[in-house]
KEZAZA-195693 format. One record per atom (N, C-alpha, C): residue in three letters; x negated, y, z negated. Coordinates in steps of 0.2 Angstrom, whole numbers, plus 2048, in hexadecimal, padded with zeros to 3 digits. Example, Ala and Ser with C-alpha at 12.3 -4.5 7.8 and 13.67 -1.06 7.14 Angstrom:
<pts>
ala7BE7E47D9 ala7C27EA7D9 ala7BE7F07D9 ser7C07F57DD ser7BC7FB7DC ser7C08007D9 
</pts>
This chain:
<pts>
unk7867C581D unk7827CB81D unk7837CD816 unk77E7D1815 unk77C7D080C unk77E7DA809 unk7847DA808 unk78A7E0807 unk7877E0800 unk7887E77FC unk78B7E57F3 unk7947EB7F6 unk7987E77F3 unk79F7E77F2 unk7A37E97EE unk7A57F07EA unk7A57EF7E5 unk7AE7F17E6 unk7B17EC7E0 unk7B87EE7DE unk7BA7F07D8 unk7BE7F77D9 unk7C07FB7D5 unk7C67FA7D0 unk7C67F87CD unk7CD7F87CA unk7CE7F07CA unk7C67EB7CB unk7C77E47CA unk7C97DF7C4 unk7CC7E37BD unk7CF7E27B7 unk7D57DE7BA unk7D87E17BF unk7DE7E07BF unk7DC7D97C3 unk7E07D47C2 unk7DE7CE7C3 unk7E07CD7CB unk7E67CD7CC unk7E97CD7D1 unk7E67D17D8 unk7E37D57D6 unk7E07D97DD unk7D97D57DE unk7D67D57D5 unk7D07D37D7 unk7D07CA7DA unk7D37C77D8 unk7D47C07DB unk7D57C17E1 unk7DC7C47E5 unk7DC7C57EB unk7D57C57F0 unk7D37CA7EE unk7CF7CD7F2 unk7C77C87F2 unk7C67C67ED unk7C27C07EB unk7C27B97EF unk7C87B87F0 unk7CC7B27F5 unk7C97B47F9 unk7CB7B97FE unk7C97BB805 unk7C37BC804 unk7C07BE7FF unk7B77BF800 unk7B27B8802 unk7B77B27FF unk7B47AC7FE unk7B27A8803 unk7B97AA805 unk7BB7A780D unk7B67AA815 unk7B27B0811 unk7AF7B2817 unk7A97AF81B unk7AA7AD81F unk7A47AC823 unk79E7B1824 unk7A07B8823 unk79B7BE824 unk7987C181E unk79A7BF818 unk7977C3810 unk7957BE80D unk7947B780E unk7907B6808 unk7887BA808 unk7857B9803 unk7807BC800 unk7807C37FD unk7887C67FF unk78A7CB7FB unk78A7CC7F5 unk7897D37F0 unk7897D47EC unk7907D67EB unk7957D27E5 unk79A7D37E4 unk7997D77DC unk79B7DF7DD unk79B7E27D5 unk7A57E17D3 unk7A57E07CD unk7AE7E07CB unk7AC7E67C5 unk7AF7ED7C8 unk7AF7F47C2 unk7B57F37C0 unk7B67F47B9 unk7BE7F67B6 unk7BB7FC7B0 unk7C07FF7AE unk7C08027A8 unk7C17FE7A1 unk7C47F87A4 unk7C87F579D unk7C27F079B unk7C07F0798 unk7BA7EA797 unk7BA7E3795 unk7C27E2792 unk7C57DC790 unk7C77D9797 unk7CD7DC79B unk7CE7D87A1 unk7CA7D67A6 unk7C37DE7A7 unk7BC7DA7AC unk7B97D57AB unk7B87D57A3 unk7B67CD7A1 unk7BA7C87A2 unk7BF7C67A3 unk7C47C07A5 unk7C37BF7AB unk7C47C47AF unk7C27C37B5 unk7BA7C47B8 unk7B67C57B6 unk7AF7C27B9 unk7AF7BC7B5 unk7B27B97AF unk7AF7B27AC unk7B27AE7B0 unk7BA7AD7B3 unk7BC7AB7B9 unk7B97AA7BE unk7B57B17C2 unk7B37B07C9 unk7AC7AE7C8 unk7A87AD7C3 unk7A37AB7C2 unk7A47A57C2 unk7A77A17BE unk7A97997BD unk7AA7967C5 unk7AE79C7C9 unk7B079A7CE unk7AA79A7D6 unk7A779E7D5 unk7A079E7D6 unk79D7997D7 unk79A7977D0 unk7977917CF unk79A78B7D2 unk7A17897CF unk7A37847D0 unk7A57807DA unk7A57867DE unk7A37867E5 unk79D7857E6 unk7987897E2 unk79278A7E4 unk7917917EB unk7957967E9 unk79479A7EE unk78E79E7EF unk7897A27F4 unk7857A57F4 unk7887AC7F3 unk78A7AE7EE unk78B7B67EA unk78A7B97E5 unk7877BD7E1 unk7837C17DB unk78A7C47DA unk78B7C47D5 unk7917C57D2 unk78D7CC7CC unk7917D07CB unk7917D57C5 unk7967D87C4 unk7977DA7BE unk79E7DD7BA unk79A7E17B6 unk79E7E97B7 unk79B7ED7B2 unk7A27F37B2 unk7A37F67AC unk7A57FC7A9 unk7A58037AB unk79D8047AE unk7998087B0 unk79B8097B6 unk79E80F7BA unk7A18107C2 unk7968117C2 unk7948167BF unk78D8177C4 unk7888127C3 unk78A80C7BF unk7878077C3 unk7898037C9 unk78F8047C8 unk7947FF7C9 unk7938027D3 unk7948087D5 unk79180B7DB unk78D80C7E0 unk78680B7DB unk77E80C7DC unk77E8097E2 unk77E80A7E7 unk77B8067EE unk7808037F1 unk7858057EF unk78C8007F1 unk78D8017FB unk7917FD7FD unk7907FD804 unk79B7FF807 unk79E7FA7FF unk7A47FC800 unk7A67FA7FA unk7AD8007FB unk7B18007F3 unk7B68017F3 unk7B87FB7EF unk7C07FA7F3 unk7C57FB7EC unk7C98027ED unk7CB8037E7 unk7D38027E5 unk7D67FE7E0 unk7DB7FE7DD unk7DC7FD7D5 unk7DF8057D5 unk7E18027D0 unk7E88087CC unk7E98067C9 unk7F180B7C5 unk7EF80D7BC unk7F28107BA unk7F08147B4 unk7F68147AF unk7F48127A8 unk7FA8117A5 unk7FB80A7A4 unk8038097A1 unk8078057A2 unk80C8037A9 unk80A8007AD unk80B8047B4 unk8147FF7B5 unk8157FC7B2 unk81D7FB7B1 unk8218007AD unk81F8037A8 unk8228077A5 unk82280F7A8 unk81E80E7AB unk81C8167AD unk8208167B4 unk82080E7B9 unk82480F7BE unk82A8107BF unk82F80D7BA unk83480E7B7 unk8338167B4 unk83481A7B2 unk83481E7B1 unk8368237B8 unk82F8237B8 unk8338267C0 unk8368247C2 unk83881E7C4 unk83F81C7C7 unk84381F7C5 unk84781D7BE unk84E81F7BB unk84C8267B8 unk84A8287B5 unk84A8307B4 unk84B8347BA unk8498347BF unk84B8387C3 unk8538377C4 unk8558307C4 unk85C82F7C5 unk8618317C1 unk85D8327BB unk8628357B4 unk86583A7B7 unk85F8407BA unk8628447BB unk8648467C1 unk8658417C4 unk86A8417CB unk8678407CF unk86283F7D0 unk85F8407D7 unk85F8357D8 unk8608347E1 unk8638307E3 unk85D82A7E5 unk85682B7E1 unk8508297E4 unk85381F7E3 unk85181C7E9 unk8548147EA unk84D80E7E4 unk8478137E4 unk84180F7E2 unk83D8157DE unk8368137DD unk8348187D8 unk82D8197DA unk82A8157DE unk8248157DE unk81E8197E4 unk82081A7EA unk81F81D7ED unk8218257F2 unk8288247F1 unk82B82A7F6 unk82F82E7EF unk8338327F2 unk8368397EC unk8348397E6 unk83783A7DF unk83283D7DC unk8308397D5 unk8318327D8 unk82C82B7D5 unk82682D7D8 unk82782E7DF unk82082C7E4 unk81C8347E1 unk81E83A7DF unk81A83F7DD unk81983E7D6 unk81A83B7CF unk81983B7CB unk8138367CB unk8138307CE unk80F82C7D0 unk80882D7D2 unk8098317D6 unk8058347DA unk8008397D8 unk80583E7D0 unk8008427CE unk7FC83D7C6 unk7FE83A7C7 unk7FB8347C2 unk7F58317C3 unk7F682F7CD unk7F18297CB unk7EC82E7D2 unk7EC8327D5 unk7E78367D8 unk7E383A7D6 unk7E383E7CD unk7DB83E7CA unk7D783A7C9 unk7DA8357C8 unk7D582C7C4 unk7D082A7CD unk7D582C7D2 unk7D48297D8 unk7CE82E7DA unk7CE8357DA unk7C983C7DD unk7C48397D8 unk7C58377D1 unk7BE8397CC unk7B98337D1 unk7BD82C7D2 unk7B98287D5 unk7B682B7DB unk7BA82D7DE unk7B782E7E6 unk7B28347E5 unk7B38397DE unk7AD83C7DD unk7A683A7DC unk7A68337D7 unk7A282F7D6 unk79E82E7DD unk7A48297E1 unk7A18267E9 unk79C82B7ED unk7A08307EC unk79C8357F1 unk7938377EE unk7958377E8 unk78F83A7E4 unk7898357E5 unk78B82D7E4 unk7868287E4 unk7848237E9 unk78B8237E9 unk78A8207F4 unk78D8227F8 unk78D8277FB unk78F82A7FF unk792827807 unk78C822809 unk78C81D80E unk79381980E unk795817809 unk799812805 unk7A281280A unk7A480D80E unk7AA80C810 unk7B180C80A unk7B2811809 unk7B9811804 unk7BF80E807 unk7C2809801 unk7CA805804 unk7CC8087FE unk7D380A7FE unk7D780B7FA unk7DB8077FB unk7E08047F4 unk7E57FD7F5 unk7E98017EF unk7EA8087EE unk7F08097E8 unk7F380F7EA unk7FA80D7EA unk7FF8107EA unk8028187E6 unk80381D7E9 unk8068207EE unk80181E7F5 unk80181C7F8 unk7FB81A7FE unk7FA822802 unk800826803 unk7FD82B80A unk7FD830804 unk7FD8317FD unk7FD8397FB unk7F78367F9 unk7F38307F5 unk7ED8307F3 unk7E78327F9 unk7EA82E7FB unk7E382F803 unk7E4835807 unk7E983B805 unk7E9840808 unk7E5846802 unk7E78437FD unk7E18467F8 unk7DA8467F9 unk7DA83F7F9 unk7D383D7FB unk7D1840800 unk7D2841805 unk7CE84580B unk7CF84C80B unk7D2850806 unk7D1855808 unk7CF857802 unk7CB8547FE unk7C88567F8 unk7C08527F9 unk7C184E7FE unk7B984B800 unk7BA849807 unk7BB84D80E unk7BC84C813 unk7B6847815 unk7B1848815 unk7AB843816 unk7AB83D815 unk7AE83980F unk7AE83280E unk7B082E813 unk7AE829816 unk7B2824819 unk7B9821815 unk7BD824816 unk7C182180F unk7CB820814 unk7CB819812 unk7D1816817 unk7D5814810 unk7DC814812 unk7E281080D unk7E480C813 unk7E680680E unk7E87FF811 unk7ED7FC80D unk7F17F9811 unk7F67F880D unk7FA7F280F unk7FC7EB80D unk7FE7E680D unk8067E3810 unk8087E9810 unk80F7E8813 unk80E7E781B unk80B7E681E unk80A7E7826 unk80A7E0826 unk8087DB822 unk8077D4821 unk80E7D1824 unk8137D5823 unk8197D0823 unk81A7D282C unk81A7D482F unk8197D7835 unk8197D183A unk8147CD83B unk8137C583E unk8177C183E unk81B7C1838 unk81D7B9836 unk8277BE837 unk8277C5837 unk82F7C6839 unk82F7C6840 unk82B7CA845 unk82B7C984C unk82B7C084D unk8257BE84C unk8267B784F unk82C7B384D unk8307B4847 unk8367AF845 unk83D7B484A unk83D7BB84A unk8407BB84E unk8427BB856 unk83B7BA85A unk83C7BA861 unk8387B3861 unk8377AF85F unk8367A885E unk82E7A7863 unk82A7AC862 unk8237AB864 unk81E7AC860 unk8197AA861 unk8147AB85C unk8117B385C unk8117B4858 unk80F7BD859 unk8077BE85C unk8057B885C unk7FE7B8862 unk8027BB868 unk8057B986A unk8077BB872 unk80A7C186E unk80D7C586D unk80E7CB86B unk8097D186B unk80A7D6870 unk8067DD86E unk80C7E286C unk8097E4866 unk80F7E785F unk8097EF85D unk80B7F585C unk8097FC85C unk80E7FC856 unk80D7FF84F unk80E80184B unk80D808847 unk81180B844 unk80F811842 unk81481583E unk81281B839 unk81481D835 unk813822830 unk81581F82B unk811821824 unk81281B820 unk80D81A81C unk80D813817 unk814812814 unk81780E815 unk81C80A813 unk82180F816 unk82081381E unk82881581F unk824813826 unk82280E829 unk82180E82F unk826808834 unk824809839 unk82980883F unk826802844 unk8277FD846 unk8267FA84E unk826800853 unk822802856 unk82380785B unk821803861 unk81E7FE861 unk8207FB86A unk81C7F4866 unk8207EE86A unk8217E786B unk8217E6871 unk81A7E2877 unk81B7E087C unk81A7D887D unk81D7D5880 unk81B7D0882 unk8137CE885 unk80F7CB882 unk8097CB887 unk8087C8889 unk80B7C288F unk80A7BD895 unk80F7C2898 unk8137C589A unk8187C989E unk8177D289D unk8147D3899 unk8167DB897 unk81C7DD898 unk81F7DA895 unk8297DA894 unk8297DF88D unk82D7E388D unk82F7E6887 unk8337E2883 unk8307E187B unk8337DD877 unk8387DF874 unk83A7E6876 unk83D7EA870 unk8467E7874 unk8467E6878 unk84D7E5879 unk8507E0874 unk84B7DA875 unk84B7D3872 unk84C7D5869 unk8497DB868 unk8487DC861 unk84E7DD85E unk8517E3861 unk8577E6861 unk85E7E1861 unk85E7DC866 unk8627D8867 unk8627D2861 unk85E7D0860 unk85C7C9859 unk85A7CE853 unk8597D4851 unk8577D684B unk85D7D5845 unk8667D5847 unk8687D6842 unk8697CD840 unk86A7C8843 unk86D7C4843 unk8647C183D unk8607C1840 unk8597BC83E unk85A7C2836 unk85B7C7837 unk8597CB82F unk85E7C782B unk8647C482D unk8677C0829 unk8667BA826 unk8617B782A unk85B7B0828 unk8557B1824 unk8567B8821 unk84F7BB81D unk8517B5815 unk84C7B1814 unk84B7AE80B unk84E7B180A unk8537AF804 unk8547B07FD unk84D7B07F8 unk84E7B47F4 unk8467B67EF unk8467AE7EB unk8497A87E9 unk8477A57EA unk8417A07EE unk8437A17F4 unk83F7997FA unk83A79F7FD unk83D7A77FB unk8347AA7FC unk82E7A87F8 unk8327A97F5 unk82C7A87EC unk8297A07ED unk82E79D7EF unk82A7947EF unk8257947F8 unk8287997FC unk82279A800 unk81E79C801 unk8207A27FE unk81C7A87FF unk8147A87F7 unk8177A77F3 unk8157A67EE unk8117A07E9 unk81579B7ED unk8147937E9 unk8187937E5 unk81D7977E2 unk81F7957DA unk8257917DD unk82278D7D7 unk8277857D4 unk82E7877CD unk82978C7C8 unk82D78E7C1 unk8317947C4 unk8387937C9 unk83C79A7CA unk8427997C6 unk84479C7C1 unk84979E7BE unk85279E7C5 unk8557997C0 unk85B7997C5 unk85E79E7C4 unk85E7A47C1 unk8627AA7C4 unk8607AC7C9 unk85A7AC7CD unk8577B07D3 unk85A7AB7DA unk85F7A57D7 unk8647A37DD unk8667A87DE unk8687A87E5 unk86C7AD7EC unk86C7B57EC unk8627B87E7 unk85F7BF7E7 unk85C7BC7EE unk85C7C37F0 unk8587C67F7 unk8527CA7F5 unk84D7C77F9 unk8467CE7F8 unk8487D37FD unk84C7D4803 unk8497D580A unk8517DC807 unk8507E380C unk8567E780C unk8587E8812 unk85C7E1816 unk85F7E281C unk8627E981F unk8677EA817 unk86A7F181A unk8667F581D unk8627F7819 unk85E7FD81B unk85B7FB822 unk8597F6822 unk8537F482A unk85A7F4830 unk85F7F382D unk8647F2832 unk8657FA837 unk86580082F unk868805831 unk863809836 unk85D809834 unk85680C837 unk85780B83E unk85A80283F unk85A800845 unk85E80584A unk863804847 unk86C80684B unk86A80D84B unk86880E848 unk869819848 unk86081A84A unk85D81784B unk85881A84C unk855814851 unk85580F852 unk85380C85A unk84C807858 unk84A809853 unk844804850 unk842802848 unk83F7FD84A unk83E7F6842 unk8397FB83D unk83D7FB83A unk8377FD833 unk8337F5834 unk82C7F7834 unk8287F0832 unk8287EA82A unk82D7EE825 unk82C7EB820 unk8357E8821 unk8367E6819 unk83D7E0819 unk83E7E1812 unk8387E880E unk83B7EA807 unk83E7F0805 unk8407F3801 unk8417FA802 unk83E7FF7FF unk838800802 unk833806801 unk83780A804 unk83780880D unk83A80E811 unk83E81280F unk84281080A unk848813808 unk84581A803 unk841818801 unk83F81C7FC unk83E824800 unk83E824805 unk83D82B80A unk84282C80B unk84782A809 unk84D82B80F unk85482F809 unk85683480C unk85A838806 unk860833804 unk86182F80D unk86A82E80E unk86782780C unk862822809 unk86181B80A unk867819803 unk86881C7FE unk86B81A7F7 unk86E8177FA unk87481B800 unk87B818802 unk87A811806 unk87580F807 unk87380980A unk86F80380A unk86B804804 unk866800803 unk86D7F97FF unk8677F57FD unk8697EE7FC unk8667F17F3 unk86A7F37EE unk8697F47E8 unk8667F07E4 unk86B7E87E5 unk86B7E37E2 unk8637E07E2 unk8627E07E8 unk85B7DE7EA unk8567E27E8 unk8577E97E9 unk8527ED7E5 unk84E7EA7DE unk8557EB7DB unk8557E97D3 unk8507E27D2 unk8557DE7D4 unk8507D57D4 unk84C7D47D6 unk8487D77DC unk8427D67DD unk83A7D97D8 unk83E7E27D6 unk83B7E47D2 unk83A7E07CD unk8417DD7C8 unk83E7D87C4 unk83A7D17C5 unk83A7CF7C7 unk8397CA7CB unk8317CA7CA unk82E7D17CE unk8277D17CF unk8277D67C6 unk8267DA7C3 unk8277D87BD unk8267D67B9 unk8287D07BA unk8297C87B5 unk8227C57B6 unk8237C37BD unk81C7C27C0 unk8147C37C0 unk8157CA7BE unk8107CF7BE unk80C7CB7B6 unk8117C97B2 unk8127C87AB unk80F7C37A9 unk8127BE7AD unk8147B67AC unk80E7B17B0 unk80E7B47B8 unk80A7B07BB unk8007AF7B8 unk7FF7AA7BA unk7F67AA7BA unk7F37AA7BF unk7EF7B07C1 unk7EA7B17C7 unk7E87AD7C8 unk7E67AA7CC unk7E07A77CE unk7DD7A87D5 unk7D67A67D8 unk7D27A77DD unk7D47A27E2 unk7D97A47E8 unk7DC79F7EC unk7DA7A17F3 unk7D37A17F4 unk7D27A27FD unk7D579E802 unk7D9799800 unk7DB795806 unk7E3799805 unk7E579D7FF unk7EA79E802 unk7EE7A5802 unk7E67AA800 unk7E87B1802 unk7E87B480A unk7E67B080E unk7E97B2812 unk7E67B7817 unk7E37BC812 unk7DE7C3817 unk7E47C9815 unk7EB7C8812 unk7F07CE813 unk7ED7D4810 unk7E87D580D unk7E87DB80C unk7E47DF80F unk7DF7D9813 unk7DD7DC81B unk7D57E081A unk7D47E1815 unk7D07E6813 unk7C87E1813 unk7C87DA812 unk7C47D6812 unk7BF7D681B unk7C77D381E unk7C47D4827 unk7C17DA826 unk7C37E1827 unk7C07E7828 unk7BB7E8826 unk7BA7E6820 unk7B27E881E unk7AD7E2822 unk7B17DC824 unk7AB7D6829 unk7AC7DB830 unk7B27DD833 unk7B27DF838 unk7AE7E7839 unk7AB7EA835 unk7A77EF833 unk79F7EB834 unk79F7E5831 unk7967E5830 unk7967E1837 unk7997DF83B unk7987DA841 unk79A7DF847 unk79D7E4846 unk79E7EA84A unk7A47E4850 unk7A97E284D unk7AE7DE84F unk7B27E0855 unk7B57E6855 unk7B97EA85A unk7BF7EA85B unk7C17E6853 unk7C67E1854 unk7CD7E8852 unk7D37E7853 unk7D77EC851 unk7DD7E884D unk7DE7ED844 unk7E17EA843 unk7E67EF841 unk7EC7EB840 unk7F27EE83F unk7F57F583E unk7F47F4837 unk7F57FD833 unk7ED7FD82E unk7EC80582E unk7E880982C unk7EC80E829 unk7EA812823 unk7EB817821 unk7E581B822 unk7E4822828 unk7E282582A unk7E582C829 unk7E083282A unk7E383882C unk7E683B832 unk7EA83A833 unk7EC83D83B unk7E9840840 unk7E383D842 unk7DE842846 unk7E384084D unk7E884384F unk7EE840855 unk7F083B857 unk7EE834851 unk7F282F852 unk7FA830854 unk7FE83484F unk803837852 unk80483D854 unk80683C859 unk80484485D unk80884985D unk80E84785A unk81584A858 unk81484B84F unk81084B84D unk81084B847 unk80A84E843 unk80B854842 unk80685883C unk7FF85483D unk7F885683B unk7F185483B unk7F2854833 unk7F6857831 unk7F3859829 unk7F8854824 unk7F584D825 unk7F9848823 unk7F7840825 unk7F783D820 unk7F5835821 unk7FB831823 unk7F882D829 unk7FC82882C unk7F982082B unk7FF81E82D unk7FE81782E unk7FD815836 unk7F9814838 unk7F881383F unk7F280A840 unk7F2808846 unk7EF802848 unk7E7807849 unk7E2803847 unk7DB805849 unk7D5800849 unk7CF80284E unk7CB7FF851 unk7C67FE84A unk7C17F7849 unk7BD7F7846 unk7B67F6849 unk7B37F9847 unk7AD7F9849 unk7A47FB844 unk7A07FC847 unk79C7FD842 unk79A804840 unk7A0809843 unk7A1810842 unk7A581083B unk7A980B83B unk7AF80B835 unk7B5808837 unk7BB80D836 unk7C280C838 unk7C381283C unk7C6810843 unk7C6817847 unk7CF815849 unk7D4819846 unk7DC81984A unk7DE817850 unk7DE816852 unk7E4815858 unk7E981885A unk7E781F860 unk7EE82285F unk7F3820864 unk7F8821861 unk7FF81F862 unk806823868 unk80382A868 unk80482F86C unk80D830869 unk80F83386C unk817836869 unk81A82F867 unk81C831861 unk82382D85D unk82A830860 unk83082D85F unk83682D862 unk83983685C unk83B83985F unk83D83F85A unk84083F852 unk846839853 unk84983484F unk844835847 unk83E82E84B unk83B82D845 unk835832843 unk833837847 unk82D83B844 unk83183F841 unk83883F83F unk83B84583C unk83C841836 unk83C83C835 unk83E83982F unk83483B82D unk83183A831 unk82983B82E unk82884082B unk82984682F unk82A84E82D unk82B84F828 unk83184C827 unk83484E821 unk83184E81A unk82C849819 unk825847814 unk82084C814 unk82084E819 unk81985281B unk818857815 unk81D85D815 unk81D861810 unk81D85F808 unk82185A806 unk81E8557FF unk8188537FD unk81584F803 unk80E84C804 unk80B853802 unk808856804 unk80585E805 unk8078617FC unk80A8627FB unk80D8647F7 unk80C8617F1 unk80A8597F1 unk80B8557EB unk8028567EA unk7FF8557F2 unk7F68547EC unk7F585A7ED unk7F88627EF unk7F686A7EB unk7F98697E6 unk7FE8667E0 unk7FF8677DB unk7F98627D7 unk7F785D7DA unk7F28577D6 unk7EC85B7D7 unk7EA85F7DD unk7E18627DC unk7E48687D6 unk7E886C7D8 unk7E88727D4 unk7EB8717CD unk7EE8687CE unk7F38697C5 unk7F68707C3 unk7FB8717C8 unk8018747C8 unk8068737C7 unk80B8747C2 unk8118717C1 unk8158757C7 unk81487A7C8 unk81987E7CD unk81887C7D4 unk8118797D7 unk8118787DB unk81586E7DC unk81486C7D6 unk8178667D4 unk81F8687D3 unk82286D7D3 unk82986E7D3 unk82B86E7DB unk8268727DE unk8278747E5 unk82686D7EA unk8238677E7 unk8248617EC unk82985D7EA unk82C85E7E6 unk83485B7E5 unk8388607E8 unk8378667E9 unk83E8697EC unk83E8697F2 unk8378667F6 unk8358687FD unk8378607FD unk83885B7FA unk8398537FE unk8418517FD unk842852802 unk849850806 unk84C848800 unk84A8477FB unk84E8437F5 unk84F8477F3 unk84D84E7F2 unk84F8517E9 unk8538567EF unk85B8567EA unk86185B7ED unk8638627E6 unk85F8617E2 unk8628667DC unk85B8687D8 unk85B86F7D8 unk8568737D6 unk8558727CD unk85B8727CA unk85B86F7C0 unk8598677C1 unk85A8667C4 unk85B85F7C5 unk85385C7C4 unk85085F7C9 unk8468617C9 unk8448637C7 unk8468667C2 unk84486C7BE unk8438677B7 unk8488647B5 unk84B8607B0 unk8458587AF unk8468577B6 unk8448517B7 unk83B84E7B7 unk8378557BB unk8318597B9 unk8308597B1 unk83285B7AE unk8328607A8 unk8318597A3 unk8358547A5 unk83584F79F unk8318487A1 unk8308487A8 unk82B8447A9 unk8248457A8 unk82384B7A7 unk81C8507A3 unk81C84F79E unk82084E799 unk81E84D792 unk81F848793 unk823841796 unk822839793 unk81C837795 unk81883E79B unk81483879C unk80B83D79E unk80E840797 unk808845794 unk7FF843796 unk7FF83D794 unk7F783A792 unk7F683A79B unk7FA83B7A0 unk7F88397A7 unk7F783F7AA unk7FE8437A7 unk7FF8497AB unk7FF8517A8 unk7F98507A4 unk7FA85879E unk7F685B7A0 unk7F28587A9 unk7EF85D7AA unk7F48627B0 unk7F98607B1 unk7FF8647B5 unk8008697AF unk7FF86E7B2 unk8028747AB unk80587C7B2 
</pts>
């Protein structure tokens, strides 16, 4: 079916090649108009002369265009799948990170939860509104996917500064979900019915059934989860599966990618599997410092890093896989498929019903040729919607400081988010990441 597709932020090699792979591999988009927009003009040129070459050299039926220009880049467009970050995005990640720590506050990561994940958030949600401004202006029709991070503060900006847009965050961490059920209850996650749910990178297995029995999995879960968490790779024999890589550096013998501790505690004190085996979760959690797996933090961060640095993109459809998902959804859109897929970043139109409407969630949702429509989920266990809660008022607080560019109100989602325990602390912390990081955030006054 003959789409123009256009990706946002296709400079970056690694997203654009991604997503390119799964484009390749579809059976429902050839004849597609494939647009690659960047701001950077050097990088979009590497990557169209690559997927051009790549193009040809299959012989695939797809019209390729690369342009600078978002309002050509839009014109007529059908979907727009936007990633991208602003900056030095290692140098500015790090910042958030440790600065905040300077000043005491006990944040485990930097990038999406406390007051990494607000910093971050008032950085890259103007760059992201200008676009959706553009989208509404020129295509309005147009299916919007967002793939960048902060995932629930962007897409709660975005809806209530353009409520109208079809506009979904998606997020790739769901991917690992299949391959941890099935290795630990020893079935194929085919026979598995799995309900998940959240908020982007703090979400939960909320029900695992057996489907030839309708037996509740969750006993089996509870029972094999700590023993199998213990069989999780070492960041080595991930990287040679996960990744292909051959060139691993012998000091990444006996690192971990996965933070059992934390998946262990969520378990034992609270009765359900965080769906991922990294430690974003943690980033929400005031008490996770005293538990997370530090070590691992650290060397995975570098790791990916080095990576980011070192490695060479290339166009591998036979080995992406679909994990970013956003490829099926847009076949499952033009075929009116009805198929249901995992996690959605949506509004809370009562997906969960214990839980505030005025906030984005991660919930399972229906595809069809309407769009994405959630799947509600109906009450969560008390336990975890308190750990949800607790976000709401930060959330809220961080995109009225990003429409209004309020430092005050930007003081006020650090003192409202359950990582930050000290008023000078916030004050201090604010104050100096404003000036390191002027050229992003000077319109915060």
């Amino acid at each position: 079916m003959s789409s123009k597709i256009v990706l946002i932020g296709a400079g970056s090699a690694t997203f654009g090649f991604n997503v390119l792979g799964d484009i390749f591999k579809s059976k429902v988009l050839p004849g597609s108009t494939l647009v690659l927009h960047d701001i950077n003009a050097a990088r979009l040129g590497q990557v169209e002369s690559i997927t051009q070459r790549y193009i040809q050299a299959h012989n695939l039926p797809y019209k390729l265009e690369a342009t600078t220009s978002r309002e050509k880049a839009l014109k007529n467009a059908d979907f727009c799948i936007i990633s991208i970050e602003v900056g030095n995005r290692f140098e500015l990640w790090e910042q958030d990170w440790r600065i905040p720590q300077q000043y005491g506050n006990r944040q485990v990561y930097g990038e999406n939860g406390g007051p990494g994940g607000l910093f971050h958030s008032l950085r890259i949600i103007p760059p992201i509104l200008d676009i959706c401004k553009d989208i509404q202006r020129i295509c309005p029709q147009a299916h919007v996917f967002n793939l960048s991070n902060p995932m629930s503060r962007i897409c709660l900006a975005v809806n209530r500064k353009y409520p109208g847009l079809s506009f979904t965050g998606l997020c790739h961490e769901i991917a690992t979900l299949p391959e941890i059920l099935s290795n630990m209850l020893g079935v194929p996650f085919a026979e598995l019915e799995t309900k998940s749910g959240g908020l982007n990178h703090f979400t939960i297995l909320l029900k695992a059934t057996y489907k030839a029995s309708g037996k509740d999995a969750y006993p089996d879960i509870r029972e094999k989860a700590a023993a199998y968490l213990e069989t999780l790779p070492e960041l080595t024999d991930w990287l040679r599966e996960t990744h292909k890589q051959t060139d691993i550096p012998a000091t990444f013998k006996g690192r971990r990618w996965s933070d059992r501790w934390l998946i262990k505690a969520i378990l034992e004190h609270f009765g359900y599997l965080p769906i991922t085996v990294d430690s974003h979760f943690g980033e929400y959690i005031q008490w996770a410092q005293g538990v997370v797996d530090h070590k691992g933090i650290i060397d995975f961060y570098n790791w990916y890093k080095d990576w980011s640095f070192t490695h060479t993109p290339e166009i591998r459809p036979e080995g992406t896989e679909g994990t970013e998902r956003v490829i099926p959804i847009i076949e499952g859109i033009l075929t009116d498929s009805q198929h249901e897929e995992l996690a959605v970043n949506v509004m809370n139109d009562g997906f969960i019903e214990n839980l505030t409407s005025d906030i984005v969630v991660e919930v399972p949702a229906i595809i069809s040729k309407q769009g994405v429509q959630g799947v509600k989920l109906g009450k969560f266990p008390k336990g975890i919607v308190g750990l949800f809660n607790n976000q709401v008022a930060a959330h809220d607080l961080t995109v009225e400081a990003a429409l209004a560019g309020s430092r005050e109100l930007a003081l006020q989602a650090l003192l409202v988010d359950p990582q930050v325990d000290s008023l000078r602390g916030a004050e201090q912390m604010l104050d100096t990441i404003l000036d390191l990081q002027k050229p992003y955030l000077g319109y915060i006054r």
